[in-house]
Structures are given as structure tokens and as C-alpha cells.
C-alpha positions as CSV (number, residue, x, y, z in Angstrom):
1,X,50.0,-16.6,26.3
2,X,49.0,-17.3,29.7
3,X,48.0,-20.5,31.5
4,X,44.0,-20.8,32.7
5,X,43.9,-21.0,36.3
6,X,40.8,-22.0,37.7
7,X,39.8,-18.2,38.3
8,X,39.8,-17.7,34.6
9,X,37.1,-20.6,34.0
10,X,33.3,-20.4,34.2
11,X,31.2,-23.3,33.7
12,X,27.4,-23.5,34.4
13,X,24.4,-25.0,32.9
14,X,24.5,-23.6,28.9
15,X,27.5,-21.9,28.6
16,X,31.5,-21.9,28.9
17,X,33.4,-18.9,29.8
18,X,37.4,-18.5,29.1
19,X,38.4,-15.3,30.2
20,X,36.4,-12.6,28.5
21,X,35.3,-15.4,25.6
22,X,32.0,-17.2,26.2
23,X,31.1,-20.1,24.4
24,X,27.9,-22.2,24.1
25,X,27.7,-25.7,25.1
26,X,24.4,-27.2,23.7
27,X,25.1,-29.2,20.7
28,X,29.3,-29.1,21.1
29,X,29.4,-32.3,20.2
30,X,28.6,-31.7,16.8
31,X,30.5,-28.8,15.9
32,X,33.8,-29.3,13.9
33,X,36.5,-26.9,12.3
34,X,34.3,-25.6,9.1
35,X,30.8,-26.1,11.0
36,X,28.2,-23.9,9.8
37,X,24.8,-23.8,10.4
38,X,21.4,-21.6,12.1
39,X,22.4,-20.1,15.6
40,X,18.8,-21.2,17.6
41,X,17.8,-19.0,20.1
42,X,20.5,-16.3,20.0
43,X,19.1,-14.3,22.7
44,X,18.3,-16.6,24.9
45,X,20.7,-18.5,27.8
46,X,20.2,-22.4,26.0
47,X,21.8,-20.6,22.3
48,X,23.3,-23.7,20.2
49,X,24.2,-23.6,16.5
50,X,22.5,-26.5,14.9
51,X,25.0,-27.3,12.4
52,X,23.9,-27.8,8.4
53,X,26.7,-29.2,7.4
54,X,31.0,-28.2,7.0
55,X,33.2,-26.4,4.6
56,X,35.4,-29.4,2.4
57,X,38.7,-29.3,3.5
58,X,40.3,-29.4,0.3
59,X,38.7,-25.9,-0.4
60,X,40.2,-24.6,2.5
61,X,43.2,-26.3,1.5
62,X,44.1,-24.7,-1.6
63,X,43.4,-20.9,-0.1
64,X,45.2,-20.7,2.9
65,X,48.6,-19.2,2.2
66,X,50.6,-19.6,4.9
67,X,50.9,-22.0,8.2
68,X,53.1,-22.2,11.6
69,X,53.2,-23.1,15.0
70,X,53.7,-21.2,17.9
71,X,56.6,-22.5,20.0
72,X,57.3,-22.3,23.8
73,X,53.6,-21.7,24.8
């Protein structure tokens, strides 16, 4: 995996861009690991989910199967 330079990031008004990924930046803040909710204008440039609520933990928990880490990133 390769380090971002600052040729690889995109920042302006609504959005985020990482390389070829593009992400949306209204409403980050509430957005966790397990967020779900309605995507609000999804064709539009100010897109945002607005999040309903998460997925428990512990029913992630008991179907994941297997876990690791990547070393010497």
C-alpha cells in the first residue's frame, strides 16, 4: 500500500477525494462503523447520508469469522 502524497488528495467544499475513492463530507461527523441510514440528495454535489441509527456490535461480533492485521504498511 502506498503512502498519500498531497497529489493523491482532493478536498473542496462537499466532498473528499483519495485517489480514485470519493467520499462525502456533510454529516461525517455522525457516521460510525455500522452507520446506516437514507443517502439525501444522491445526485446532487452536497450528497450526505443522514444516519438512522448502527448495526449492534455484538451481532457483528458473533459472525465475523476471521481477523488480522496487516504488518509493515
Amino acid at each position: 500500500m502506498k503512502t498519500a502524497t498531497a497529489l493523491d488528495i482532493k478536498m473542496t467544499k462537499y466532498t473528499f477525494e483519495y485517489g480514485a475513492s470519493k467520499y462525502f463530507r456533510d454529516n461525517a461527523q455522525n457516521v460510525r462503523m455500522g452507520s446506516f441510514g437514507e443517502k439525501k440528495d444522491p445526485t446532487g454535489a452536497k450528497a450526505y447520508i443522514d444516519v438512522q441509527n448502527t448495526v449492534d456490535s455484538d451481532f457483528v461480533a458473533k459472525r465475523v469469522k476471521y481477523n488480522t492485521t496487516l504488518e509493515g504498511l
